[in-house]
DSSP file (Angstrom, degrees, kcal/mol; ACC not computed):
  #  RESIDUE AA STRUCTURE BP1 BP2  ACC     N-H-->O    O-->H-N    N-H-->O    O-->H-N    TCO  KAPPA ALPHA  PHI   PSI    X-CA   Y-CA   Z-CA
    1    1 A X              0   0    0      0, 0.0     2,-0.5     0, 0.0    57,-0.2   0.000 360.0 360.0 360.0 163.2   25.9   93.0  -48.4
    2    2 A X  E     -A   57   0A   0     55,-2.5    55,-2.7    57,-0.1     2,-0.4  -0.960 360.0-147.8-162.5 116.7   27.3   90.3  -51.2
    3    3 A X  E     -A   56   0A   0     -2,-0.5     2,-1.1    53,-0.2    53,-0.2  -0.799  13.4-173.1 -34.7  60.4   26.8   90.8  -54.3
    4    4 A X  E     -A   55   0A   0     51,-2.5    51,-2.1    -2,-0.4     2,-0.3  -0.590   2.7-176.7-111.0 120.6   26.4   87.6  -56.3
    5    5 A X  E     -A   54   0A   0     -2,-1.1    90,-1.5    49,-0.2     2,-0.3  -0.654   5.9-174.5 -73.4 120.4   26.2   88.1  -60.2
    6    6 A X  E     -AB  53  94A   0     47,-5.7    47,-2.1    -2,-0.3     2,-0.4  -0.997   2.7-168.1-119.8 142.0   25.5   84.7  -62.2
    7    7 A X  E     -AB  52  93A   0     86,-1.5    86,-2.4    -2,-0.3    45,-0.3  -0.944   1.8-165.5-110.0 112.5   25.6   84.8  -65.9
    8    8 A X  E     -AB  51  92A   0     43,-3.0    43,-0.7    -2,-0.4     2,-0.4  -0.656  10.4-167.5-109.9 171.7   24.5   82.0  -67.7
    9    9 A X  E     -AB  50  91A   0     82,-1.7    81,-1.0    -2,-0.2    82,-1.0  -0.988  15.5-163.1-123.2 113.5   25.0   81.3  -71.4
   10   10 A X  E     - B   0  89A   0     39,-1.6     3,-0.3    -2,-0.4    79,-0.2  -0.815  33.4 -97.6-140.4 143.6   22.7   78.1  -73.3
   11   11 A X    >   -     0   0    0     77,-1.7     3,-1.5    -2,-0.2     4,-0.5   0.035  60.1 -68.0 -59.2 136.3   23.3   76.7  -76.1
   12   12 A X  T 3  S+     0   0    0      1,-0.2    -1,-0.2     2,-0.2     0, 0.0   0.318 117.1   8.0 -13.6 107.4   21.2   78.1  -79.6
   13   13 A X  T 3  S+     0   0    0     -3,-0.3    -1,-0.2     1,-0.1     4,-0.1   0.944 109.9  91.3  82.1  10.5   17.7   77.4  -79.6
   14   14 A X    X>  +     0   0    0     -3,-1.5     4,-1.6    -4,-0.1     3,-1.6   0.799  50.6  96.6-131.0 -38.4   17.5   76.2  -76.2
   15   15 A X  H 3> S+     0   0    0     -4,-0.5     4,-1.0     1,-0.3     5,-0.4   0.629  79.9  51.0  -6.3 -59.6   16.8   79.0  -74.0
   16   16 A X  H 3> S+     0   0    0      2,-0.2     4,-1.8     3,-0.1    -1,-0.3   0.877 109.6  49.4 -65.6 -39.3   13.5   79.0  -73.5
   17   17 A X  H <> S+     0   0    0     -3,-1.6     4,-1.1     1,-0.2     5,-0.3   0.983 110.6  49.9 -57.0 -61.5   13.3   75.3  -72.5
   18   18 A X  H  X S+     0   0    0     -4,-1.6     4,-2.3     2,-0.3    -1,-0.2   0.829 113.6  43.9 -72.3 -11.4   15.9   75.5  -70.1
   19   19 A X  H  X S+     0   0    0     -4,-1.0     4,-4.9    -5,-0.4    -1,-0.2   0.920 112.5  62.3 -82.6 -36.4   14.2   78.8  -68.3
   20   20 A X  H  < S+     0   0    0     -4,-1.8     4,-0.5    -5,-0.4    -1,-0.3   0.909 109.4  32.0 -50.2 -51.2   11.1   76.6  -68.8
   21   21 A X  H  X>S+     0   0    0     -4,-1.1     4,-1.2     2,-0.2     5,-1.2   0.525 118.9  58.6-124.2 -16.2   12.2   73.7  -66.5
   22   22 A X  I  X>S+     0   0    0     -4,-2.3     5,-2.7    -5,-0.3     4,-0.6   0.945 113.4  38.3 -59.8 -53.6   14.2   76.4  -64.3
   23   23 A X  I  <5S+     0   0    0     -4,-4.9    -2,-0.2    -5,-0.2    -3,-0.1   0.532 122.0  44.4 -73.0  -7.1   11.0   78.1  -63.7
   24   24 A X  I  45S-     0   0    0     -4,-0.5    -3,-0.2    -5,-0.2    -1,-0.2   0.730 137.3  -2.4-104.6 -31.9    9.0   74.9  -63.4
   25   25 A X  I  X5S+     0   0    0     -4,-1.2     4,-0.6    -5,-0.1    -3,-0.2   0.561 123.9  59.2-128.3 -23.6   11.5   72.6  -61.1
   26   26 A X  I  X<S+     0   0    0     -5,-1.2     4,-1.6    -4,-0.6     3,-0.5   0.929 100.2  46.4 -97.3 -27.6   14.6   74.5  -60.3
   27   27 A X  H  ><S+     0   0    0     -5,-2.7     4,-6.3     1,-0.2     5,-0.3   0.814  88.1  66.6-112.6  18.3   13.4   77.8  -58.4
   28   28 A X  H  4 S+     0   0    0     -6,-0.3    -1,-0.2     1,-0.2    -2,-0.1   0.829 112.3  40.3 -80.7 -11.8   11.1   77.5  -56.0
   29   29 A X  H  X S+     0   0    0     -4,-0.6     4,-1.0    -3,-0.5    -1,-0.2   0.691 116.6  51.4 -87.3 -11.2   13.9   75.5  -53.9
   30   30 A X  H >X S+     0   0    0     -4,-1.6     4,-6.1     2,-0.2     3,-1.0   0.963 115.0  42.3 -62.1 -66.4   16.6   78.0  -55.0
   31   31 A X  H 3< S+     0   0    0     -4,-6.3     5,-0.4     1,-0.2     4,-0.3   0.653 114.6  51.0 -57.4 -19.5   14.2   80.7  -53.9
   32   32 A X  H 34 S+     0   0    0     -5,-0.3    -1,-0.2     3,-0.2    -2,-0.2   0.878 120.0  38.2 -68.1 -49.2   13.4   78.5  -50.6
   33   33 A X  H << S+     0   0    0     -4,-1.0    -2,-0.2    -3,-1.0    -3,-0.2   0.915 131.6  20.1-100.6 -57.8   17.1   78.4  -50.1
   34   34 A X  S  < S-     0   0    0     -4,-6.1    22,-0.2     1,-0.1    -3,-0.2   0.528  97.1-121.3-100.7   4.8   18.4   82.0  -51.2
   35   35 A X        -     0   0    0     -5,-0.4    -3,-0.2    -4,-0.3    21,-0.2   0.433  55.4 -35.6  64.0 149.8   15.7   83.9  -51.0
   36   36 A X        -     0   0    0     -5,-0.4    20,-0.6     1,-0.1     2,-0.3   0.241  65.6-105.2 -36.2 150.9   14.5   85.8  -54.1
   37   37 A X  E     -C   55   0A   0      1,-0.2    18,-0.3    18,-0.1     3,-0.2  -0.556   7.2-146.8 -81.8 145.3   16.6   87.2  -56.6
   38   38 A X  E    S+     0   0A   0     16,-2.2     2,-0.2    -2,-0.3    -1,-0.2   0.773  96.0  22.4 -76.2   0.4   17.3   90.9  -56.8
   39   39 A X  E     +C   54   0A   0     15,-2.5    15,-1.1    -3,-0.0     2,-0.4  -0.896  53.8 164.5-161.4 127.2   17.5   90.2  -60.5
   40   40 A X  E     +C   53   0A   0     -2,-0.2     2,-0.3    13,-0.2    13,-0.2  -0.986  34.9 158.4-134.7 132.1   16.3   87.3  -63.0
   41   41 A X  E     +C   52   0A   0     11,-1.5    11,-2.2    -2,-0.4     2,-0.4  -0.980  31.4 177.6-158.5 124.9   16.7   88.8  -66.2
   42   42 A X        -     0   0    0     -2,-0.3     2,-0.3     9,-0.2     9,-0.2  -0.987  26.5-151.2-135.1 146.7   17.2   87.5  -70.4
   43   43 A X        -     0   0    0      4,-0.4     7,-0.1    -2,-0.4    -2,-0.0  -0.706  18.1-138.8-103.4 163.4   17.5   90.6  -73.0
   44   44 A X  S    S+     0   0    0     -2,-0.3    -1,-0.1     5,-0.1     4,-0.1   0.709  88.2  60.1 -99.1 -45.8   16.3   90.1  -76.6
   45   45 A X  S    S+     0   0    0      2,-0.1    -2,-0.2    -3,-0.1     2,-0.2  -0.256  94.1  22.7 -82.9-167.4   19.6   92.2  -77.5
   46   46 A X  S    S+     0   0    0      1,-0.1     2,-0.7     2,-0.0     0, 0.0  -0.366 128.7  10.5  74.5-126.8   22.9   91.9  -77.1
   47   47 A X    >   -     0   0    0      1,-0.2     3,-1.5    -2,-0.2    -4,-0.4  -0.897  67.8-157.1-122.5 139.8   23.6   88.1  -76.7
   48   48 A X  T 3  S+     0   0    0     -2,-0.7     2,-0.3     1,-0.2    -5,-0.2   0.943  87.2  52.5 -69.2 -60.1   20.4   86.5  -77.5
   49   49 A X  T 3  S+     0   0    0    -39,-0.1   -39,-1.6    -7,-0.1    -1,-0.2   0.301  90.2 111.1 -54.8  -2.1   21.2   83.0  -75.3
   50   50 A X  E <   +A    9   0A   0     -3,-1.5     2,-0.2    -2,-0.3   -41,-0.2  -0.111  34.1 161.5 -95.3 176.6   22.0   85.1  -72.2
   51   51 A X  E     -A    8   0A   0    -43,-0.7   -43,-3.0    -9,-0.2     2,-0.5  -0.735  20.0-155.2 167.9 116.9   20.0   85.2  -69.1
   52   52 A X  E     -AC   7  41A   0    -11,-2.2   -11,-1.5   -45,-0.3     2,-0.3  -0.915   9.3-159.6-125.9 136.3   21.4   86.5  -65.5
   53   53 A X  E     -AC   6  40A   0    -47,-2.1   -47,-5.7    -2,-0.5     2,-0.4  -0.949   4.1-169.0-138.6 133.8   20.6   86.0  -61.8
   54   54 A X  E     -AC   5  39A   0    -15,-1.1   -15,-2.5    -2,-0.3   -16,-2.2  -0.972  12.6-176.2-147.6 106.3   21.8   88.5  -59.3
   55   55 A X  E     -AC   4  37A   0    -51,-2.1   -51,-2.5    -2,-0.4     2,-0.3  -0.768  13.0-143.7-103.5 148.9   21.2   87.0  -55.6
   56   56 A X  E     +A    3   0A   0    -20,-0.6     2,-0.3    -2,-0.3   -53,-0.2  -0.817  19.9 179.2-100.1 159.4   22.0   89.2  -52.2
   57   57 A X  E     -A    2   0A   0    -55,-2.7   -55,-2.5    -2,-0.3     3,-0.1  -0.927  39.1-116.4-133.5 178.8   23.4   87.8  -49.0
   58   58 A X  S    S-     0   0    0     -2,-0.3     2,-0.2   -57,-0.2   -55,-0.1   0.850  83.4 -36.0 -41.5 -58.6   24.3   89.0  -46.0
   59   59 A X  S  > S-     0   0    0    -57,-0.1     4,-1.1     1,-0.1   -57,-0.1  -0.675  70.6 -85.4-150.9-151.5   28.1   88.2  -46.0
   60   60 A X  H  > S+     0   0    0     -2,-0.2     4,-3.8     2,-0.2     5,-0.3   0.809 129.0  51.3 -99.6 -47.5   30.1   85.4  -47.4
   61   61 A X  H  > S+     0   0    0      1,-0.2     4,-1.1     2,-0.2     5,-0.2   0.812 113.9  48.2 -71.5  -1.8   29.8   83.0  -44.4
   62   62 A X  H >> S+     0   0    0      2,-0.2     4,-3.1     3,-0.1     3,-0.5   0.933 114.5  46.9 -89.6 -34.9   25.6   83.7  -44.8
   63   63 A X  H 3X S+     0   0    0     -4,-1.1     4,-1.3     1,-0.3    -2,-0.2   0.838 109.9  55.7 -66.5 -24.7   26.1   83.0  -49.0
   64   64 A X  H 3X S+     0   0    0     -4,-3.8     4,-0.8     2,-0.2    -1,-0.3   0.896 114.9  38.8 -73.0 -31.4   28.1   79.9  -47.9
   65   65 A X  H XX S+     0   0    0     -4,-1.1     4,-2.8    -3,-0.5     3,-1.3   0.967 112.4  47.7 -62.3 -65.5   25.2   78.8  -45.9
   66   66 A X  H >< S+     0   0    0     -4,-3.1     3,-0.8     1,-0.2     4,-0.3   0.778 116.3  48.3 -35.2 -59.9   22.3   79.5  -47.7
   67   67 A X  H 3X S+     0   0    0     -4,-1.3     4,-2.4     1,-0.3    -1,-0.2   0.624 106.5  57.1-115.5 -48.7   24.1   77.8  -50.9
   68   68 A X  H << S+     0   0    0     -3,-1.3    -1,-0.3    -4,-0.8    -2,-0.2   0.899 108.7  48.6 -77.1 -20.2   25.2   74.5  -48.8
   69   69 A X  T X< S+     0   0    0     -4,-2.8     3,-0.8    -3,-0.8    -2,-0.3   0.746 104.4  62.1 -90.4  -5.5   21.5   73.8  -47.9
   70   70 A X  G >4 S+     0   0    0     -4,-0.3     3,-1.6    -5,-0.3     2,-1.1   0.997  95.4  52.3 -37.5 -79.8   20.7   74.3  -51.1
   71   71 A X  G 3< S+     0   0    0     -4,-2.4    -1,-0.2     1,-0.4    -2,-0.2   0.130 107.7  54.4 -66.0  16.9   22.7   71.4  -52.7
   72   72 A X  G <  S+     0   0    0     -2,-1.1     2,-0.4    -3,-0.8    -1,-0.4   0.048  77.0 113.3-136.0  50.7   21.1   68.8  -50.3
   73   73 A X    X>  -     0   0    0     -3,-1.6     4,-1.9     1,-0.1     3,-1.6  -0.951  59.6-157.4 -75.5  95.1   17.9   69.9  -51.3
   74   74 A X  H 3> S+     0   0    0     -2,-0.4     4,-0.6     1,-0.3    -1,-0.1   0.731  96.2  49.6 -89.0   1.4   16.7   66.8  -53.1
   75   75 A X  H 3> S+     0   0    0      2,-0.2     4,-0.7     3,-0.1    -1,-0.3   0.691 106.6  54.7 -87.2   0.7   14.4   68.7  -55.0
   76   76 A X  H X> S+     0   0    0     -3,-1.6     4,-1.5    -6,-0.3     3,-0.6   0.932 114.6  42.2 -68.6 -78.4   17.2   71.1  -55.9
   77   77 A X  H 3X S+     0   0    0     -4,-1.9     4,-1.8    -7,-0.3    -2,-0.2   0.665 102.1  65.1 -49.2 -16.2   19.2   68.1  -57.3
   78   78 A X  H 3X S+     0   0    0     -4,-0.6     4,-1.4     1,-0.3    -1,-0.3   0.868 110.6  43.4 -96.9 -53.4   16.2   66.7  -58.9
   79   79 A X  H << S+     0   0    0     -4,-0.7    -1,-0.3    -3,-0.6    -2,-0.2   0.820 105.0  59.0 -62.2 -18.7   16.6   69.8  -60.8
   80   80 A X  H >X S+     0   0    0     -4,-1.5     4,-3.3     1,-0.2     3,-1.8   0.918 107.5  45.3 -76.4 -47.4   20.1   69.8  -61.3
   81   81 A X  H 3X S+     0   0    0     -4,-1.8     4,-1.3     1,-0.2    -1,-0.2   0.792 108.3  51.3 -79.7 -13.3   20.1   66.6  -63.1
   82   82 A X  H 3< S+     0   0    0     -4,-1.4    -1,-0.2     2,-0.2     4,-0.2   0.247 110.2  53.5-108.3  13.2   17.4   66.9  -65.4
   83   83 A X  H <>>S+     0   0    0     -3,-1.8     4,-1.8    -5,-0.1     5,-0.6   0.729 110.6  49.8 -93.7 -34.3   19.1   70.4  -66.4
   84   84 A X  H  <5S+     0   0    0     -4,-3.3    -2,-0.2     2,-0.2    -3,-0.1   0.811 109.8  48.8 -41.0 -49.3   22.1   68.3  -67.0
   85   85 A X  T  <5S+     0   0    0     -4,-1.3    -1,-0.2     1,-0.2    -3,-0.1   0.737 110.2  51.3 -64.5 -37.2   20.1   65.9  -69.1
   86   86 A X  T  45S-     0   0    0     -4,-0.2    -2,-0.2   -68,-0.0    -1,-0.2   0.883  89.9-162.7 -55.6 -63.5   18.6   68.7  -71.1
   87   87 A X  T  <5 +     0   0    0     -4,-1.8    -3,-0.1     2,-0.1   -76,-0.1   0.883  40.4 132.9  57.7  74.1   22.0   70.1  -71.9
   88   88 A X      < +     0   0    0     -5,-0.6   -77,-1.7     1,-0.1     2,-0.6   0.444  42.1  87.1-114.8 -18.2   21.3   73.5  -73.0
   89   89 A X  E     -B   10   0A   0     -6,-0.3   -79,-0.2   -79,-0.2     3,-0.1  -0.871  45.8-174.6-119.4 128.1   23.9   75.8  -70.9
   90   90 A X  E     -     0   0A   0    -81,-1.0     2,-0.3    -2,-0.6   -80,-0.2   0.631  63.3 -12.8 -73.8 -30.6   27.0   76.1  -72.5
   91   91 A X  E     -B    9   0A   0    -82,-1.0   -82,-1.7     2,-0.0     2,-0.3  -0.982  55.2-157.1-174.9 160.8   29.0   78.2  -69.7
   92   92 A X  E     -B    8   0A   0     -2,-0.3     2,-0.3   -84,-0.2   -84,-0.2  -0.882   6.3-154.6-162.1 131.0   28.3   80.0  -66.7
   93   93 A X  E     -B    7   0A   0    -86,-2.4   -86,-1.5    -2,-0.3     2,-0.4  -0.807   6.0-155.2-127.6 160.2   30.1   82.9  -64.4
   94   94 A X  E      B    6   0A   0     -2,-0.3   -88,-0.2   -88,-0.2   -90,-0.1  -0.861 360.0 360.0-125.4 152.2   30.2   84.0  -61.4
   95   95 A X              0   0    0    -90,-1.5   -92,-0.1    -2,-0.4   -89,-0.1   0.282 360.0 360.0-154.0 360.0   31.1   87.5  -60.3
């Protein structure tokens, strides 16, 4: 199994919007695409702007799949750009 940890970071004061328009456009083709997460997760301690997504695959060549049919999802991009437009996450890691 493979592990993938994403942490993302958004800008002050913006959190909630962007999880808003994740949860409204971005994950029901994410979830289409990768299957549910074992983890969608923001704490109230620690750092307040944070928020984390913790997906399984199979292997690497199944994460590489899932992942490419994502991104020519056009309601996946639809999301993409109007997170872009929003501009609320400052950084993001992958682990």
């Amino acid at each position: 199994m493979l592990l993938d940890v994403r942490t993302y970071v958004c800008k002050p004061g913006t959190l909630k919007v962007h999880l808003n328009l994740y949860e409204k456009l971005g994950m029901a083709p994410q979830v289409r695409h990768l299957g549910k997460p074992l983890l969608y997760a923001a704490c109230e301690t620690g750092t307040p702007n944070e928020y984390i997504h913790m997906w399984c695959s199979q292997n690497a060549a199944d994460r590489e799949a899932r992942r490419a049919g994502l991104w020519v999802d056009a309601e996946w991009l639809s999301y993409v750009k109007q997170s872009a437009e929003l501009g609320a996450l400052e950084s993001q890691q992958n682990k």
